[in-house]
C-alpha positions, 0 to 999 in steps of 0.5 A: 935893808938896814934903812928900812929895818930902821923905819920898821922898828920906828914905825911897824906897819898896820896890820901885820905887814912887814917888808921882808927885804929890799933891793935896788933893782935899777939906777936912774931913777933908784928903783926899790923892790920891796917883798912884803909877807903882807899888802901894805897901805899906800900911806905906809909905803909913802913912809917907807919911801920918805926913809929911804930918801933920807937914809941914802940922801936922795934929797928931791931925787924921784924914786920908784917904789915897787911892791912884791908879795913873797911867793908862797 
């Protein structure tokens, strides 16, 4: 969480959408769930995984990225 509260703060996301908190759901591959309070652009999710990669030194490790809304 502190990885992609870092990039939020370099780089707020477009629109109001900000990722709320995040969870490594799986090992291989690293599976991140992100719950978001809004849908984020695919290029802001591409950025987010970029950070993720270099905070945790995946190096050119695939990772998966899911994306879930926060219940209302």
């Amino acid at each position: 969480n502190r990885v992609i509260a870092r990039a939020q703060q370099q780089q707020p996301a477009p629109s109001g959408g900000r990722v709320l908190y995040a969870l490594q759901g799986a090992s291989d591959p690293p599976t991140f769930t992100l719950f978001v309070n809004k849908e984020l652009p695919q290029t802001y999710l591409r950025y987010l995984e970029r950070s993720i990669r270099e905070g945790f030194e995946f190096g050119s490790v695939p990772i998966k990225i899911r994306v879930r809304k926060r219940a209302e």
